[in-house]
C-alpha positions as a LaTeX table, in Angstrom:
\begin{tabular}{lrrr}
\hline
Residue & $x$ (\AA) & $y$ (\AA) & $z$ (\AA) \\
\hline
Unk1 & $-3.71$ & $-34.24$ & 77.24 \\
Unk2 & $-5.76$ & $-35.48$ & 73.87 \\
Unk3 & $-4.97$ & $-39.04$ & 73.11 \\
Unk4 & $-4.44$ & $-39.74$ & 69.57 \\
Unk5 & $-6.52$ & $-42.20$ & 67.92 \\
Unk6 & $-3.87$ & $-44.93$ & 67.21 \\
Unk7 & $-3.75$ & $-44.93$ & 70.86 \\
Unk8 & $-7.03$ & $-44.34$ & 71.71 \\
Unk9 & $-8.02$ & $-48.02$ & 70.12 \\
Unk10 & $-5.33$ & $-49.62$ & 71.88 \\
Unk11 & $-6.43$ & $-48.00$ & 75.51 \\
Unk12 & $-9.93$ & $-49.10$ & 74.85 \\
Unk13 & $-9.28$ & $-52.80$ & 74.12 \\
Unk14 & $-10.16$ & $-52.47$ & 70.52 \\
Unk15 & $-6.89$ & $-54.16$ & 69.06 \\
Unk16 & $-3.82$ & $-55.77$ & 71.26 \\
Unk17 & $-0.52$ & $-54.38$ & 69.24 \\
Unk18 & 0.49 & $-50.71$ & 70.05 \\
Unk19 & 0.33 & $-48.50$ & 67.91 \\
Unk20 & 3.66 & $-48.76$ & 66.81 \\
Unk21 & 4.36 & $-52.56$ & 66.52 \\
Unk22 & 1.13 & $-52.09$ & 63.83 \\
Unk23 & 3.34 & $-52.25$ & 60.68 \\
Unk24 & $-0.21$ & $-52.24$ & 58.17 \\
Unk25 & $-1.05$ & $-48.95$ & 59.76 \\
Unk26 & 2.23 & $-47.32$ & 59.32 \\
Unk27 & 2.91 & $-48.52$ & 55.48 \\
Unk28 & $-0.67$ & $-47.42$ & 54.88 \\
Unk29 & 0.54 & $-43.94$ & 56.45 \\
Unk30 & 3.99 & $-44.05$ & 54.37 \\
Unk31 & 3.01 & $-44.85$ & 51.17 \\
Unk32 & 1.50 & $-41.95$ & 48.74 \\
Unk33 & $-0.06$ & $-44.08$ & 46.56 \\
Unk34 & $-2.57$ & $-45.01$ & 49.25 \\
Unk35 & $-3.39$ & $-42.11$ & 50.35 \\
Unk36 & $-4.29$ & $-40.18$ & 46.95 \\
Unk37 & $-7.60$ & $-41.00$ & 47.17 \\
Unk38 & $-7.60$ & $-38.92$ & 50.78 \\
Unk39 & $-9.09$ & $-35.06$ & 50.39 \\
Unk40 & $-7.01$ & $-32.43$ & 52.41 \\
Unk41 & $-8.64$ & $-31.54$ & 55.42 \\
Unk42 & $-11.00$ & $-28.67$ & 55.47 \\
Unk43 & $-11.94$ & $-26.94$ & 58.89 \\
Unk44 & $-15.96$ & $-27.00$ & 60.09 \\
Unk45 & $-17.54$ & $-23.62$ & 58.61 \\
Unk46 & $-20.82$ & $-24.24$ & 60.73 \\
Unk47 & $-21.72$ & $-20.73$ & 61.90 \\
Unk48 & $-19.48$ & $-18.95$ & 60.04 \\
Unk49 & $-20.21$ & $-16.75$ & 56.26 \\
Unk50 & $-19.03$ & $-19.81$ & 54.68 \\
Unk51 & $-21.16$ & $-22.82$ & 56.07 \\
Unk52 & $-23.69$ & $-24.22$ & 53.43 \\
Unk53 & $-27.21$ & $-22.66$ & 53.53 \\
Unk54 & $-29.44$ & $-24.98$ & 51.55 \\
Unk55 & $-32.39$ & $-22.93$ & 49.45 \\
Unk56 & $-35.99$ & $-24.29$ & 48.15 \\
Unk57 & $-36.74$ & $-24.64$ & 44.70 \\
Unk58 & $-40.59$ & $-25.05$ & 45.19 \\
Unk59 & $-42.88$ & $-22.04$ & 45.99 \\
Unk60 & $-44.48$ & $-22.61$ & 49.41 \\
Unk61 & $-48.21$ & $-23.65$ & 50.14 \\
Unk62 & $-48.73$ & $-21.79$ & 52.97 \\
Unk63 & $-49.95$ & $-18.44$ & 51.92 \\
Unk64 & $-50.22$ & $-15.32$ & 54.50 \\
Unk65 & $-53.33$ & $-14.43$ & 55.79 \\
Unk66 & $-54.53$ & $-10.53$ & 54.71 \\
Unk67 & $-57.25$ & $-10.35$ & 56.85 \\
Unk68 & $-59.88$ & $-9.75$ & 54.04 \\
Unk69 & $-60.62$ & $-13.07$ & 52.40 \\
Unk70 & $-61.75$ & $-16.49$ & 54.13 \\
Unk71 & $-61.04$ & $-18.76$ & 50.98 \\
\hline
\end{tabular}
């Protein structure tokens, strides 16, 4: 069963109060104002059509061999 991370901090001795007696947390959560600076979440598109392939913009200086020229 995943543990959520309000809880998460608590079970790992990273702040005393549960979760829910932390009253900054939960106006931070409430109020809209706050949170319009937050993006909406977007899903990881790693390996998929959509994940972000950078390109180059300089031409390479390694050159194929031919077999015909030693220069």
């Amino acid at each position: 069963m995943p543990v959520t991370p309000e809880w998460y901090g608590w079970l790992h001795y990273k702040t005393d109060r549960l979760p829910n007696e932390d009253w900054a947390k939960y106006c931070l959560k409430c109020c809209g104002w706050c949170q319009c600076w937050l993006r909406p979440h977007q899903e990881n598109v790693s390996g998929t059509e959509y994940a972000y392939y950078p390109y180059s913009t300089t031409r390479p200086n390694i050159r194929v061999w031919d077999g015909t020229c030693l220069s």
